[in-house]
Every structure is written in C-alpha cells, then in structure tokens.
N, C-alpha and C positions, 0 to 999 in steps of 0.2 A: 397481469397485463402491463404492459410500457406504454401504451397509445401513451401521445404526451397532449392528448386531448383531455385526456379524464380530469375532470372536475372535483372537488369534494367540499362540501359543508362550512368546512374550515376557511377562510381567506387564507391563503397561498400565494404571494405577489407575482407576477409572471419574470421569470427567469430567474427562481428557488433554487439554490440548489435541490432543496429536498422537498419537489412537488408529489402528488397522488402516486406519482408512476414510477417512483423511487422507494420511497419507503424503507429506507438498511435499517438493520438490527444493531444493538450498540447494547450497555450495562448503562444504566444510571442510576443514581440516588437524590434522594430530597433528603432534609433536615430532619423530614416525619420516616425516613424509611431509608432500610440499606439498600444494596447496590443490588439490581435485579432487571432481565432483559424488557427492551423498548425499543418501540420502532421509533421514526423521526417523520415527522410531515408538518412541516415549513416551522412556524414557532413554536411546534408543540411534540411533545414524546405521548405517544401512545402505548398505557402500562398495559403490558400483556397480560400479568397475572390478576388485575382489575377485572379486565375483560372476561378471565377467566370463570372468576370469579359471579358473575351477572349472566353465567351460561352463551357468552356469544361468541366461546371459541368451543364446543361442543363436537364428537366428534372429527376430531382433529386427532385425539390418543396423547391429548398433551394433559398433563397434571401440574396440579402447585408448586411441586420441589423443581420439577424443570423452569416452571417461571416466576424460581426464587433465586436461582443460583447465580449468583457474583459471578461468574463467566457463563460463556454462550457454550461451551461445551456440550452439554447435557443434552441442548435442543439440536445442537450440530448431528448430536449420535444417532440422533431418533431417524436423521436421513432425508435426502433431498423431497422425495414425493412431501413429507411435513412441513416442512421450512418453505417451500412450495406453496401448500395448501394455505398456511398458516399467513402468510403473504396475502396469497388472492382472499382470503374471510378478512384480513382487518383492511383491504384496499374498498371491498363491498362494501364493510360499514362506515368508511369515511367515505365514500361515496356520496355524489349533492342529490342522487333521488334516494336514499337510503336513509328512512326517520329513525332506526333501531335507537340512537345515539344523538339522532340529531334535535328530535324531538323530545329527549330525556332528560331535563337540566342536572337532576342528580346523577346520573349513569356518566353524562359528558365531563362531569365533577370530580367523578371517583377516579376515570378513566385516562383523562386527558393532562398532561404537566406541563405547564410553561415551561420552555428551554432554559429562562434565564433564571426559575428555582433550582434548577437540575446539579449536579454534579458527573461529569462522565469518566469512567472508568476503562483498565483493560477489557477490551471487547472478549479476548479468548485466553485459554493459558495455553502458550503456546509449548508444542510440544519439542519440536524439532523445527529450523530453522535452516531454508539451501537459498542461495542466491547465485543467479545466474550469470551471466555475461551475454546480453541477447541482441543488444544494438549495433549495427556491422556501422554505422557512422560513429559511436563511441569507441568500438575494440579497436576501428582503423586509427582514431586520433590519437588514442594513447600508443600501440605498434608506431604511429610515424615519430612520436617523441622518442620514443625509449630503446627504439629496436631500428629497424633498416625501417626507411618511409618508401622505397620501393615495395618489401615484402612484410605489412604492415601488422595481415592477419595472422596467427598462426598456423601450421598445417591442415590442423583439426578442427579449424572454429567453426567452416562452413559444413563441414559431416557431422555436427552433433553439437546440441544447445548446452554448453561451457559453461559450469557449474562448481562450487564447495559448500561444503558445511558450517553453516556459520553460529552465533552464541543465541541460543532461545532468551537465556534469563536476561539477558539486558535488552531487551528489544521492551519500550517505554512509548505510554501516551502521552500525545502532542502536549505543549505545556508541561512535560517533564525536562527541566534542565541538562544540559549536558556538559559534563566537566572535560576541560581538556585535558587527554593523556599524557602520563608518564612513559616513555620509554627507549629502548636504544635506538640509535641513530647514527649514520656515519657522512657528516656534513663535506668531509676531507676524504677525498679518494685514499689521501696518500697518511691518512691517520687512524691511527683504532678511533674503532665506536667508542659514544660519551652517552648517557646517559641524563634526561629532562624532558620536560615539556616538549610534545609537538611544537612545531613552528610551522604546519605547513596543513594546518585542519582543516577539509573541505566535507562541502556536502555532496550527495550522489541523488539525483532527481530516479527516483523506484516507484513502480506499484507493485503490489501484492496481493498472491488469492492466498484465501484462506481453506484448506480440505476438512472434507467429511471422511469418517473412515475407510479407507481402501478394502485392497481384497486380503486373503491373507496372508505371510509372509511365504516367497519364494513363485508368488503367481503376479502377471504383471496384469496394466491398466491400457489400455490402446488409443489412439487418437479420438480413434471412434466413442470411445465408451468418458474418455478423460473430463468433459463438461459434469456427467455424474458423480464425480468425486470433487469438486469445484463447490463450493458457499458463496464464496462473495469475492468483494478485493475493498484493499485501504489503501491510502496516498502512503508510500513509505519514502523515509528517507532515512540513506544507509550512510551513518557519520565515517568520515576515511582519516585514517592521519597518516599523509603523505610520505612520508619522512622515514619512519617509523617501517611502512610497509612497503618502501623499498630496499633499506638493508635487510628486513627478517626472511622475505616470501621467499627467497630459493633456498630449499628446492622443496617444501611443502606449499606455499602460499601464503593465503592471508591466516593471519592470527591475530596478533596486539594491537595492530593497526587498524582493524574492523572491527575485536566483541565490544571493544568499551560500550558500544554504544548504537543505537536505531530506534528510530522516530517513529511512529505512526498516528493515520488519523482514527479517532473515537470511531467512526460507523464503516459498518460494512456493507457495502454497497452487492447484492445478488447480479451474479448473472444476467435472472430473469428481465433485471433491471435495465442492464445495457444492451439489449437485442436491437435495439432501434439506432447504435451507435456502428454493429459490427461492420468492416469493411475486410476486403480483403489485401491479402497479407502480400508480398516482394515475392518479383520468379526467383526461386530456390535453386541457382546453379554453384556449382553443379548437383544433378539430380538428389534427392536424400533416400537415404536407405529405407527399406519396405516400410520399416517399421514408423517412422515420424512421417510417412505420408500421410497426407487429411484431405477433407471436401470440405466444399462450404467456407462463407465467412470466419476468420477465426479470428482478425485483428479485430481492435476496436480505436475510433475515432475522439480518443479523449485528451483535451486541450488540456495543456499541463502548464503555469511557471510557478517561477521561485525568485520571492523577495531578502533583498537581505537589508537589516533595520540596524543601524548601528544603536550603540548603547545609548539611551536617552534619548531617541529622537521618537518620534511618532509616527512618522513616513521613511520611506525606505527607496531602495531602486530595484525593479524587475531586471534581476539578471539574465534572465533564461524564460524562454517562451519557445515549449517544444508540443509534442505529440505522442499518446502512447502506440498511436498506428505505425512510429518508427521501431517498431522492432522486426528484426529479421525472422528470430525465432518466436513461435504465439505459445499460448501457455495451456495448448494441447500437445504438444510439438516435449513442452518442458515436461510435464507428468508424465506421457510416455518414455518419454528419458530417464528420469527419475526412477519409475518402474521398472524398466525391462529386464533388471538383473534380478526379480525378486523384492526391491526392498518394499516396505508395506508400509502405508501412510496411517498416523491416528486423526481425527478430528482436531484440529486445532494446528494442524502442520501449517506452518508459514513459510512461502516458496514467491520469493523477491525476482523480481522482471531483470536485473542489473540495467544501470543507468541508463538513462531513458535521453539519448542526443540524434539531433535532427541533421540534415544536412548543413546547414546555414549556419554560421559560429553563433548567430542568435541565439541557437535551439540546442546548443551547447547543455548536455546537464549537469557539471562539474565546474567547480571554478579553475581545478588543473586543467581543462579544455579550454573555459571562458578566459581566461590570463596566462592559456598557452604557456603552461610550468610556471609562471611567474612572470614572463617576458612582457604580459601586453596588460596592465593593471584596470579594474574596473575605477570610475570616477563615481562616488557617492556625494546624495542633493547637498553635504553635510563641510562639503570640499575635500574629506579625504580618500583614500585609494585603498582599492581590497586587489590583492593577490590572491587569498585563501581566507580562510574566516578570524575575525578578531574576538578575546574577550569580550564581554558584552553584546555582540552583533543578536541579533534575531531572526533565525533562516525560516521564514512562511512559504510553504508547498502550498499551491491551489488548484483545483480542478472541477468543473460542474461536477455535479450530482456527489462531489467528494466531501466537499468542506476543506480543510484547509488542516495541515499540521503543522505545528507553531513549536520551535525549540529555541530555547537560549542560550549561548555558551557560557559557562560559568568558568575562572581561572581555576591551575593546573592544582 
C-alpha cells in the first residue's frame, strides 16, 4: 500500500522521508553482524532475516541464504509478485493495530536496528549499467551551447529515448569519495591535447531503476509489460568531467569522462511505493513509434535538489531545485528501448534517467547548465564562486521518500 495515511507502532515524524508507506530495501550491518537485506521505516531498519527467523515472513518462499546475502540480488531474482508480497507482510506488521511485534519486547529487539548503529552498503551488484539522455530542457541547453541553438536537439532525440553503456564497477555508495580524473584534454583548439587532472568536474542530477530479470535473450519487454521488470529507483548522481569528454566523445561517446565514477543513494525506493506520486508525462510530438507508446500515468512527481558544501564548512548552497516529472522520456518508454532489439536484462541492471533539468535555470541539473559553461559562476555562503566542482566541495542529492546521496571530491 502507499496510502500516505498508514500509521505504524513505531513514531515516524510527519514529513519522514521513510514513513509506513515507503519502506525501500537497502543491505546493512551492525558491529554484531554482516551486511544483509533491511527495510527502513523512519529511525529504524527492519532485519528481514530476524523476521524470518520468528516465522513472521512465512510463506512468502523466502529463505535464510536470501536474507543473508551482502546484496539484494537473490531477493530481486525471486521476482516482483515476492518483493511485493514481502513489502505488504512487514508494512502489516509494523502496522499501529497490528500487536505481532508490537506487543513483543523481545521480537521488536531481535527484529528492529536503530539507524544510527547501522552501517549501509551496496544495495545491488550491479550488473550492467545504460544511461539515458531523457530531459528535452537538458539535451536543448547543452545542443544551444555546443552545437546550433536554433537546432538544438538532435535528429533522433524526439524518436527514441538516447542512450549508452556505461561502467557498472564504479558506480559507489553515497559517502564513497570521488577522486578527480586523470585525462586527455584539448584546452587550445589550436594545440595537441595535454594530459592531467580535470578542470572542469561537474555533477549530473539522475535517478535510477533498478531491474529484475528480464525475458530471455532476443525476446523483448513492452511498455505495457516494462513496470514488471522494474524494483525500485535511487537518487543517482552521474560524476562528468567536462573537459575530458569533450575531446574523447566523437565519434563513440562517453568513456573516461563518465566510468571514473557514480554516486548512489543506500535504499531503494519500489514502485509500489511511488503510485501516489505518478503523474502524467509531455505530448510526445511528434507521434512515437508503435512500440514506446503507453497508457496511464508513467511520470512521477519527485522534488529533487542539489547542495554543494565547500571544504570545511557545514552548510552549503542549493544549487538546483528541479523535478523528476521533467523528463520527456519515462522509464517505460526506456526499457522498451532498451529491449526491443533482443537485449536481456539480469536483476541488478542499473538504467539512469540522464540529467534531470527543469525549465527555469533554477532546475538546472548540471553546474555546465547552472554557470552556463562557465560564463555565469554560482556565489557560495563561503564568499567563493563555483563554476564546476572544486577539491573538497560535498555535492548532496535530496529527494522525499529518497534520502539523500552525499559525495566528496577528493584531489586528482
């Protein structure tokens, strides 16, 4: 259930991110135990394999080793109906008429972790890794910089959700540092490339679903059907270095300038979870092809910004205050894409929204957008000025029901 009425046992403060009606999955550990799947409801992680463990996940077809394993994988494969069911049994027991747990001091003991014992981990191992280009206010601001700002989009942007392959192994939880890149660069039109450190590191405001396994390879996924192969989504942020990936990308694209590095939040937020957020999505002109047509709701209504903290300070400045209902393309729209040639998804597929920018330069998700290449510099509480990101800074993603992803830059 989402009602965002549902009460439970627990105190919850009003306006949680992670109230009854939320609940994402995530890995954590304590001091007493390794890393192993948990739900979240307000200050406290609910241990699944506890629960298991006192029979009050019973029926369900879940076992021990699935709710031991260092990643969510295992439970992913078992499939949507379980992850599902497994959801609505521990939202029952945390429920405020529901004594199972409530009335049980040892049960709620065994069962229940304070957040702030916790330790959280990679939510998934991820297997494969695409990121999109799905915001017609993003692809136009970058087209009017770089290209004709009469003809801003590409040909093909508006026929099909614009997409590559991007690095699984470096894709790091929030509180994982990131080191700025080493590599070629051509500062000087009129000079060979040199070789150093970025100068020009920005962040990319992303979410992300995470998949269950698909169908099998050479059969595709449909609009219709693509929510069923969908888990969850995390606040992602996809690290760019500017510089870097604009000498290398033609005529493959990104490479050096995007694997170093991508951010995500610990939990994973269901579907099931945001149905009370869906809205719907931009008229699609011109018409799209048979196949990315959809019914229904598919956008969702989720307030997104991003802080950046310079070295040493405590407080920061909201640079960007956007929306995830800015996307043109939804991410039924993207897995039909994704599939329709054949290719076959595993559990653990991580498939990024591309930057998420609003109309308004406020809702900008990029600092190359928000300081317009460099031209219009952001003012921090601090007195200095960001173009792009500096050693030291601290870029914090935030979003209800999300929590927040938090990255450091570390020198080159």
């Amino acid at each position: 259930m989402t009602d965002a009425s549902l009460t439970s046992w627990i105190d919850v403060p009003a306006g949680h991110d992670f109230p009854l009606a939320n609940l994402p999955f995530g890995i954590f550990s304590t001091p007493q135990r390794t890393p192993r799947p948990g739900m979240r409801l307000g200050e406290v992680v609910v241990d699944l394999d506890a629960l298991l463990g006192r029979g009050h996940l019973e029926g369900l077809g879940l076992n021990h080793e699935v709710l031991t394993a260092t990643v969510l994988n295992p439970l992913m494969r078992l499939g949507k109906p379980t992850t599902v069911a497994l959801r609505e049994r521990v939202q029952s027991l945390m429920s405020a008429d529901n004594p199972a747990l409530r009335d049980n001091p040892d049960a709620r003991e065994a069962c229940l972790v304070p957040v702030a014992t916790t330790t959280m981990h990679m939510p998934v191992e991820v297997g494969d890794y695409t990121d999109f280009y799905s915001s017609e206010d993003h692809a136009r601001n970058v087209g009017k910089m770089f290209r004709d700002p009469d003809n801003a989009l590409l040909p093909n942007w508006k026929h099909m959700p614009v997409g590559y392959h991007g690095r699984a192994s470096s894709i790091v939880l929030s509180g994982t540092p990131i080191r700025r890149p080493h590599g070629q660069t051509r500062p000087n039109e009129d000079q060979p490339p040199v070789f150093g450190p970025s100068r020009l590191l920005d962040f990319e405001l992303e979410m992300a679903f995470v998949t269950f396994d698909g169908k099998p390879l050479g059969e595709r996924i449909s609009t219709a059907e693509a929510e069923d192969y969908m888990f969850g989504l995390v606040l992602f942020n996809d690290w760019s270095a500017r510089d870097i990936q604009k000498w290398e990308y033609v005529p493959l694209g990104p490479f050096l300038g995007k694997n170093f590095g991508s951010s995500i939040s610990p939990w994973i937020v269901t579907l099931e979870a945001l149905d009370h957020l869906r809205v719907a999505g931009p008229t699609q002109d011109p018409a799209v092809l048979d196949y990315l047509q959809y019914h229904g709701d598919s956008h969702y209504d989720v307030p997104l910004e991003v802080e950046i903290i310079p070295d040493g300070a405590s407080s920061g400045q909201v640079v960007c205050r956007s929306n995830f209902r800015h996307m043109y393309w939804n991410m039924r729209q993207q897995l039909a894409h994704h599939t329709v040639n054949g290719c076959n998804l595993r559990a653990g597929d991580m498939m990024a929204s591309g930057t998420i920018s609003g109309p308004e330069p406020g809702s900008f998700g990029s600092m190359l957008e928000i300081s317009w290449r460099g031209t219009q510099p952001v003012a921090m509480p601090d007195g200095s000025e960001r173009k792009f990101i500096l050693d030291g800074d601290t870029v914090v993603m935030r979003a209800p029901y999300f929590g927040s992803v938090s990255t450091r830059v570390i020198p080159a």
